[in-house]
PAZA-801212 format. One record per residue (C-alpha): residue number from 1; residue in three letters; x, y, z. Coordinates in nm, 3 decimals. Layout:
BEGIN
SITE	seq	type	c1	c2	c3
SITE	NUM	ala	X	Y	Z
...
//
This chain:
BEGIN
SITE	seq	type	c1	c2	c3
SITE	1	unk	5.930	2.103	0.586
SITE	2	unk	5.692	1.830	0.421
SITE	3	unk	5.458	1.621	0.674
SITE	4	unk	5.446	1.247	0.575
SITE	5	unk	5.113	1.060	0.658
SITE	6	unk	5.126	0.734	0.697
SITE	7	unk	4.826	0.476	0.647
SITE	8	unk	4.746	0.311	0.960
SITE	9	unk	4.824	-0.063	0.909
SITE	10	unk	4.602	-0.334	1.015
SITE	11	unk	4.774	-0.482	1.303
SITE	12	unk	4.786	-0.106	1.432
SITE	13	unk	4.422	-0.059	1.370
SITE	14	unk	4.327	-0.345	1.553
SITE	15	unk	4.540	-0.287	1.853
SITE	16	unk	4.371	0.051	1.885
SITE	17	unk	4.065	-0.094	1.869
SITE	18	unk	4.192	-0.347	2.162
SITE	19	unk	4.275	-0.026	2.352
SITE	20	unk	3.944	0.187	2.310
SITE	21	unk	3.720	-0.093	2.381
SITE	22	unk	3.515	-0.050	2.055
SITE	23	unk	3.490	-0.257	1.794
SITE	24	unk	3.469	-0.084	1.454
SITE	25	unk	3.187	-0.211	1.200
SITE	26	unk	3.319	-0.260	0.880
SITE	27	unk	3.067	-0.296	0.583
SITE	28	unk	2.931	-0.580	0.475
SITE	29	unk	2.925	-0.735	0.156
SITE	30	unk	2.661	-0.573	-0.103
SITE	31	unk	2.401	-0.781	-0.231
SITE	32	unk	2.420	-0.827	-0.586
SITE	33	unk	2.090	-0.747	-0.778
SITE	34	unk	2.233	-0.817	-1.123
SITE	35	unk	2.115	-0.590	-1.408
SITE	36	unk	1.859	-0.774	-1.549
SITE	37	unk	1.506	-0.730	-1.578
SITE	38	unk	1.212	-0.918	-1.726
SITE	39	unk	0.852	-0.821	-1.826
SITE	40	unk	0.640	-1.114	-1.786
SITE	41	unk	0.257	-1.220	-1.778
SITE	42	unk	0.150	-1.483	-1.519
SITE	43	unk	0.088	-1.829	-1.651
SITE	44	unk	-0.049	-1.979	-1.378
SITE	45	unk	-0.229	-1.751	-1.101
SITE	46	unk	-0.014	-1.596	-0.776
SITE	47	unk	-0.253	-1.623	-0.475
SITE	48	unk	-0.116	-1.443	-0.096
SITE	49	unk	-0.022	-1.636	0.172
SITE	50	unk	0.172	-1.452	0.391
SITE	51	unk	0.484	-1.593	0.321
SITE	52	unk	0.666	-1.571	0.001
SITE	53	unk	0.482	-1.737	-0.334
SITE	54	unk	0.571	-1.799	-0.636
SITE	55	unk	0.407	-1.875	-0.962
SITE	56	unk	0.490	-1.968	-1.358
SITE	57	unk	0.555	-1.667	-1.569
SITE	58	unk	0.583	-1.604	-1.966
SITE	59	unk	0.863	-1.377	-2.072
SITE	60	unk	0.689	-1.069	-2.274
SITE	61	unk	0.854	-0.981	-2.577
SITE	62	unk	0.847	-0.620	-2.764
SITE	63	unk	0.749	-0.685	-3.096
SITE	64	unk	0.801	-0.326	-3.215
SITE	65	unk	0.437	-0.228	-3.157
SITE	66	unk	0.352	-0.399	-2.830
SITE	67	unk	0.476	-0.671	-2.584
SITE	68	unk	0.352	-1.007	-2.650
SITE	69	unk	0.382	-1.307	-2.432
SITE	70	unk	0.694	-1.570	-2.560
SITE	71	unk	0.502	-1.936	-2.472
SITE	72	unk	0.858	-2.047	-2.504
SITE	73	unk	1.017	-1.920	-2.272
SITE	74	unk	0.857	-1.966	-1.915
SITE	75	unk	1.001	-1.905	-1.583
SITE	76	unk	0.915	-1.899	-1.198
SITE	77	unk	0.872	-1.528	-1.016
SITE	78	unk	0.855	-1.489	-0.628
SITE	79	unk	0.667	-1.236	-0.462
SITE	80	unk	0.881	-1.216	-0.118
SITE	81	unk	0.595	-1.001	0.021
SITE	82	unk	0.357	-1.264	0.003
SITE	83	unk	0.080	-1.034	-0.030
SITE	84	unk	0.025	-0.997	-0.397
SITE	85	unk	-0.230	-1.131	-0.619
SITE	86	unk	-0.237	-1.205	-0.950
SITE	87	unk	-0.458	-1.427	-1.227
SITE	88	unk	-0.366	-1.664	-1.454
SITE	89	unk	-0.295	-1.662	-1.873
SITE	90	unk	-0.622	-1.791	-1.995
SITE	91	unk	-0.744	-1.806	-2.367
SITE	92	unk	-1.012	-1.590	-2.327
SITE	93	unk	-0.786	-1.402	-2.035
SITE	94	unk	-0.469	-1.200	-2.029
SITE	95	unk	-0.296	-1.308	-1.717
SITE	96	unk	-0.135	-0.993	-1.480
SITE	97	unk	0.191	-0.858	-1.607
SITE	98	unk	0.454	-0.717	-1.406
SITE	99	unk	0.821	-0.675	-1.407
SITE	100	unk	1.106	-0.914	-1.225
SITE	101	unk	1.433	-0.831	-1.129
SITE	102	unk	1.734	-1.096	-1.116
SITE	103	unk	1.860	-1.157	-0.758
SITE	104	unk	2.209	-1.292	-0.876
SITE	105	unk	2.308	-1.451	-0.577
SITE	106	unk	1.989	-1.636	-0.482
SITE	107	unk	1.976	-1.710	-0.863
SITE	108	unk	1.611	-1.659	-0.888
SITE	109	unk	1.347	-1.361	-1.046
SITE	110	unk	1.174	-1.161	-0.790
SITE	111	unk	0.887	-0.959	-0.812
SITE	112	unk	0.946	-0.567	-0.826
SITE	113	unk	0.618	-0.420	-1.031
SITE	114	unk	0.271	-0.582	-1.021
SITE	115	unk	-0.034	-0.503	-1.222
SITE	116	unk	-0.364	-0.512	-0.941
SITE	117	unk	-0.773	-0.563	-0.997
SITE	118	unk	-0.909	-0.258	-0.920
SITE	119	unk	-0.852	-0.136	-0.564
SITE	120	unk	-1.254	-0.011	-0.531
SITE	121	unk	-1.551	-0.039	-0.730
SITE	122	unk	-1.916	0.161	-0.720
SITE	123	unk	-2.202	-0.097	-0.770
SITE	124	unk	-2.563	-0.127	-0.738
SITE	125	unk	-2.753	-0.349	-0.471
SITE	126	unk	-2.926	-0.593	-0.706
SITE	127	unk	-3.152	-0.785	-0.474
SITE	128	unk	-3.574	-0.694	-0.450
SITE	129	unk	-3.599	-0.732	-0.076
SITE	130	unk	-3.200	-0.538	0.012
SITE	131	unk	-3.020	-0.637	0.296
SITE	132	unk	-3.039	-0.607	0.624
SITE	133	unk	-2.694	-0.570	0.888
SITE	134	unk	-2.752	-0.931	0.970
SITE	135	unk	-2.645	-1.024	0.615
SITE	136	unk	-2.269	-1.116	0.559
SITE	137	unk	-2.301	-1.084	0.167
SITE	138	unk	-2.504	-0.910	-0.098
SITE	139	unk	-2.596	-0.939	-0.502
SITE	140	unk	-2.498	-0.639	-0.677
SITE	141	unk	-2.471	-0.496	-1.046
SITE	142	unk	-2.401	-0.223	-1.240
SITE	143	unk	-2.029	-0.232	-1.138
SITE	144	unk	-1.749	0.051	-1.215
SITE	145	unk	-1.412	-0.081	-1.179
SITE	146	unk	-1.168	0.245	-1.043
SITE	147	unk	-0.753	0.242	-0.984
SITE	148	unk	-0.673	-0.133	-1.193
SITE	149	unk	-0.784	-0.342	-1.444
SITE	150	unk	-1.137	-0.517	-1.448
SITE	151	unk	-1.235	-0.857	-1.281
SITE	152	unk	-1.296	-1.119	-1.498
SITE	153	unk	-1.548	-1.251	-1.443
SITE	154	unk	-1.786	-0.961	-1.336
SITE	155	unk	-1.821	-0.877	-0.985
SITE	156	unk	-2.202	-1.029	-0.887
SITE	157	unk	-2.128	-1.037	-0.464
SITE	158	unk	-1.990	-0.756	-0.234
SITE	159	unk	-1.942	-0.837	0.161
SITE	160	unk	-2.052	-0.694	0.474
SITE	161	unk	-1.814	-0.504	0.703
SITE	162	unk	-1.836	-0.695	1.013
SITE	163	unk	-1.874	-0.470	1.371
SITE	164	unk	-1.914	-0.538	1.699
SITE	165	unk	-2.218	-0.730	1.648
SITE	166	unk	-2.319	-0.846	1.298
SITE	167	unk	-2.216	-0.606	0.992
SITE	168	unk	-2.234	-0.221	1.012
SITE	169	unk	-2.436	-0.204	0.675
SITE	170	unk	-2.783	-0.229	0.536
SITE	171	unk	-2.991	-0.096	0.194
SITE	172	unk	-3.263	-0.162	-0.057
SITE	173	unk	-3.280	-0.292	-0.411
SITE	174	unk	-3.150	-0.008	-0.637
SITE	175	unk	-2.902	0.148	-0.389
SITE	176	unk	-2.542	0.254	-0.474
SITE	177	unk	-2.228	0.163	-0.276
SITE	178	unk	-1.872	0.187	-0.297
SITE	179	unk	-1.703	-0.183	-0.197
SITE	180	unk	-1.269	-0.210	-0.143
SITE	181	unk	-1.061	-0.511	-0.259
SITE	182	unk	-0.873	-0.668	-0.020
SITE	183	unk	-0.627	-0.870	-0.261
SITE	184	unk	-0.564	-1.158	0.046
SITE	185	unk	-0.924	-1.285	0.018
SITE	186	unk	-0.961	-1.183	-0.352
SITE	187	unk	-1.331	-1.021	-0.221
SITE	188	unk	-1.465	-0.662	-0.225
SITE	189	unk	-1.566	-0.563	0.163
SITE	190	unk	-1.836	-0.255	0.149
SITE	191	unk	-1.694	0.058	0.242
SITE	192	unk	-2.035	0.306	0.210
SITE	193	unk	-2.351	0.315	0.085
SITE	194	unk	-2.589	0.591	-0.066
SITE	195	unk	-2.988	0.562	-0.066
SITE	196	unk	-3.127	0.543	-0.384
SITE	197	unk	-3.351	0.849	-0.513
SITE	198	unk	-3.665	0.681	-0.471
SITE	199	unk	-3.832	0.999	-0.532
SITE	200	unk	-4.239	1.026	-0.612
SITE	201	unk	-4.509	1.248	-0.744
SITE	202	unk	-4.824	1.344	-0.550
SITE	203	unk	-5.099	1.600	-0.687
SITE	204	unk	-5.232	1.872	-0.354
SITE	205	unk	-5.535	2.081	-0.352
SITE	206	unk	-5.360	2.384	-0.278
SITE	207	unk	-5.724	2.616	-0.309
SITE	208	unk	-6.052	2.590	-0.327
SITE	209	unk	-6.383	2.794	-0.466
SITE	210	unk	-6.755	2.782	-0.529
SITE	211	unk	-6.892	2.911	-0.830
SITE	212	unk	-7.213	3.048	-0.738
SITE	213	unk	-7.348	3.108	-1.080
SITE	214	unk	-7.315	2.758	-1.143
SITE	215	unk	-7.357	2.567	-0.808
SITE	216	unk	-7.016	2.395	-0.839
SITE	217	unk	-6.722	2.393	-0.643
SITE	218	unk	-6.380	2.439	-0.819
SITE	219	unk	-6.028	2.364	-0.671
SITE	220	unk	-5.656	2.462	-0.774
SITE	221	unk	-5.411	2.188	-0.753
SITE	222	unk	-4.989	2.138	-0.766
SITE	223	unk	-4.755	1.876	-0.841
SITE	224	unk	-4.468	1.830	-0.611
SITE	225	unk	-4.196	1.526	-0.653
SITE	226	unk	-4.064	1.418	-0.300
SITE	227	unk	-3.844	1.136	-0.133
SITE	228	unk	-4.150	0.986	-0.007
SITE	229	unk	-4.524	1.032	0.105
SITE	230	unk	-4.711	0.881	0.390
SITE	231	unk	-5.053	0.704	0.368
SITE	232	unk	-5.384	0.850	0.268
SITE	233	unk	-5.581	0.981	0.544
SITE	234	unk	-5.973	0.877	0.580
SITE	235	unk	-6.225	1.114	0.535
SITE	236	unk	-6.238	1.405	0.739
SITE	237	unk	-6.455	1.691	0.747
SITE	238	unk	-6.288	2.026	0.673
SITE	239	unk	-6.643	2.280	0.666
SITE	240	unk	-6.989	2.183	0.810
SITE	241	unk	-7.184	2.332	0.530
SITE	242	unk	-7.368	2.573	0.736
SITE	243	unk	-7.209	2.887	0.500
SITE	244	unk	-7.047	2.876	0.188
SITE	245	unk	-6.679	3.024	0.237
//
């Protein structure tokens, strides 16, 4: 004999649900992302705050050999993280490109990829007397931009990394460093730094003679490079003269 099955009904469902005490969850309604996406290039710069920020895009167009920004067509982009940051379309400057997606039911273009200035850099301390861990800041050159694109303008100042008392860090001219960005101040914080090879050469008597033929006194000598050397010493006596070695 064939079983029928019958769908439960609504009125039936919800009695049940009267009965059992629990309340089924239905779904709710999906949140429509739309199928859109846009590559843009900032026109004006996106700076964190916290909260969500917005700023005025181009539209980038292919062109069939690269994208190129479309001055006609501008529109806003929202970073709902609020921690992004981005610089603006300059002549001299490409602005940060990223890629939007169209929330259909707020009606507005949100943020989903984000070119970022380089997440750490090496540099060189560029000051003659260095710094000390009382100093908040520091001149530097010689900078290698690693993981994003280059700052524009150079980096000239790294910072400090604050501790307990003062900052944790201190070096001379001509020492190397690695500094992190921290995109919600826009400034590079020092993560470590390296001494510099200040190495130097010194020439030792390493052995000494007297020629007797000719009454002179002859000496063998080496050159060694180290880190560093301590003063000269005064004169000291090192034989009395009372027999020839």
């Amino acid at each position: 004999m064939r079983k029928t099955f019958h769908a439960e009904t609504q009125s039936t469902q919800s009695m049940n649900e009267q009965r059992s005490g629990v309340r089924l969850v239905r779904p709710a309604k999906a949140v429509s992302l739309g199928s859109s996406v846009r590559r843009f290039e900032l026109k004006t710069a996106l700076t964190p705050s916290g909260a969500y920020t917005q700023a005025l895009a181009y539209l980038l167009a292919w062109t069939g050999a690269d994208y190129e920004i479309d001055e006609a067509s501008e529109f806003i982009v929202y970073d709902i993280s609020g921690l992004r940051r981005g610089r603006a379309h300059t002549d001299t400057i490409q602005g940060t490109r990223g890629r939007a997606i169209r929330v259909s039911d707020v009606d507005r273009w949100e943020i989903i990829e984000l070119d970022h200035q380089a997440r750490w850099i090496e540099f060189v301390v560029n000051d003659a007397g260095g710094f000390a861990t009382t100093d908040a800041s520091v001149t530097v050159d010689g900078i290698t931009y690693h993981d994003g694109y280059d700052a524009d303008p150079e980096i000239t100042t790294v910072y400090n990394k604050s501790a307990s008392s003062d900052y944790i860090f201190e070096g001379d001219d001509d020492d190397r460093g690695i500094a992190l960005y921290d995109p919600l101040s826009g400034q590079y914080t020092i993560a470590g730094m390296e001494k510099a090879s200040k190495l130097t050469t010194q020439t030792v008597v390493t052995d000494i003679q007297v020629d007797g033929a000719n009454e002179e006194l002859e000496k063998k000598t080496i050159t060694i490079t180290v880190a560093a050397k301590g003063a000269e010493s005064g004169w000291t006596v090192f034989h009395t003269g009372d027999t020839c070695p």
